[in-house]
C-alpha positions as CSV (number, residue, x, y, z in Angstrom):
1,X,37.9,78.1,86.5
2,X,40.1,79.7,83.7
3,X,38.5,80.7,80.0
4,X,39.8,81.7,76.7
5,X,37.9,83.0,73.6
6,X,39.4,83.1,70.4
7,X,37.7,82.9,66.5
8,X,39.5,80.0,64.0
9,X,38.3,81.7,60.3
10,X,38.2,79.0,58.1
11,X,37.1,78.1,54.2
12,X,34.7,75.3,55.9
13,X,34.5,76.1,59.7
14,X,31.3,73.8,60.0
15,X,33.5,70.9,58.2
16,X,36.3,71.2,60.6
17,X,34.0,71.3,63.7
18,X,32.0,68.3,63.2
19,X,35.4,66.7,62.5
20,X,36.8,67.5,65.8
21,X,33.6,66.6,68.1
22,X,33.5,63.3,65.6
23,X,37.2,62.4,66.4
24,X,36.8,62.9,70.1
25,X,33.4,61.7,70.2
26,X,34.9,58.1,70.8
27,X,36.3,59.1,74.1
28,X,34.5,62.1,75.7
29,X,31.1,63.3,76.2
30,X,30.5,65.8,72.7
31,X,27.4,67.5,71.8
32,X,26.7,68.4,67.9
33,X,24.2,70.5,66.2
34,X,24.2,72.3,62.9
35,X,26.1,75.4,64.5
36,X,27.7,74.3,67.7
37,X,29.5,71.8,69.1
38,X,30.6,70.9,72.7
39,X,33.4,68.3,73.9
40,X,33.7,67.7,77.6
41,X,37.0,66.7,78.4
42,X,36.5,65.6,81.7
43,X,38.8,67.3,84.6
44,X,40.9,68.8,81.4
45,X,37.9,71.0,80.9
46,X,35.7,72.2,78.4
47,X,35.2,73.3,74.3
48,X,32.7,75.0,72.9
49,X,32.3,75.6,69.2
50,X,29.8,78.3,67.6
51,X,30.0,78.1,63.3
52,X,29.4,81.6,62.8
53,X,29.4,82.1,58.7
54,X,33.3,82.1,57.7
55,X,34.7,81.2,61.5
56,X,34.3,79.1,64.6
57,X,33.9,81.0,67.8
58,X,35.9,78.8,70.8
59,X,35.5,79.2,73.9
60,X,37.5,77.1,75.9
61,X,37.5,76.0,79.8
62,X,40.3,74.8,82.4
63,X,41.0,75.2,86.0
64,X,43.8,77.2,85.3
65,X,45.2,79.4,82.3
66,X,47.9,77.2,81.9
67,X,45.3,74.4,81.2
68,X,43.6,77.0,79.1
69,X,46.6,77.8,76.9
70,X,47.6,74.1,76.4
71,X,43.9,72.9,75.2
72,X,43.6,76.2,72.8
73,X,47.4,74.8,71.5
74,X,45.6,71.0,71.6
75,X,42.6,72.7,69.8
76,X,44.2,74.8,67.0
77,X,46.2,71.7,66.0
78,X,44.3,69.5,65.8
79,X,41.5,72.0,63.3
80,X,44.6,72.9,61.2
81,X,45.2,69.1,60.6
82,X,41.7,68.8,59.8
83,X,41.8,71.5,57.1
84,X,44.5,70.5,55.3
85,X,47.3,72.4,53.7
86,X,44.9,75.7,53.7
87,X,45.8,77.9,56.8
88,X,43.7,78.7,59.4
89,X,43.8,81.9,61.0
90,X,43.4,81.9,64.7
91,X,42.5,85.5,66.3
């Protein structure tokens, strides 16, 4: 099992979280509390989400870091279309 961790720093990191486990939620298992989140994306792997004050701290799961690479891409897009024209910045 492969893992990558990375921060999104956003100007509403909790907004664009829910969003995500919200969109997904109608076709994998999700978790959603007031900080986290958690998307289980069956053999694909895994997503964790942790609002911490200006940023989301991902953590993401695969069996390989090619499947790794391709969810953090899958990831990233799919927060930057849920902020909008503002930028994220992904470190």
């Amino acid at each position: 099992m492969a893992e990558q961790k990375f921060r999104v720093i956003s100007e509403d990191p909790a907004r664009i979280m829910r969003r995500l486990v919200r969109h997904w939620a109608h076709k994998y298992e999700t978790e959603l509390d007031d900080t986290s989140g958690r998307v289980h994306l069956g053999e694909q792997g895994s997503v964790v989400m942790q609002w911490v004050e200006s940023a989301l701290a991902i953590q993401i799961q695969a069996d390989d870091q090619a499947g790794c690479d391709t969810l953090r891409e899958i990831v990233v897009a799919h927060l930057q279309n849920f902020e909008g024209e503002r930028p994220l910045r992904v470190e």
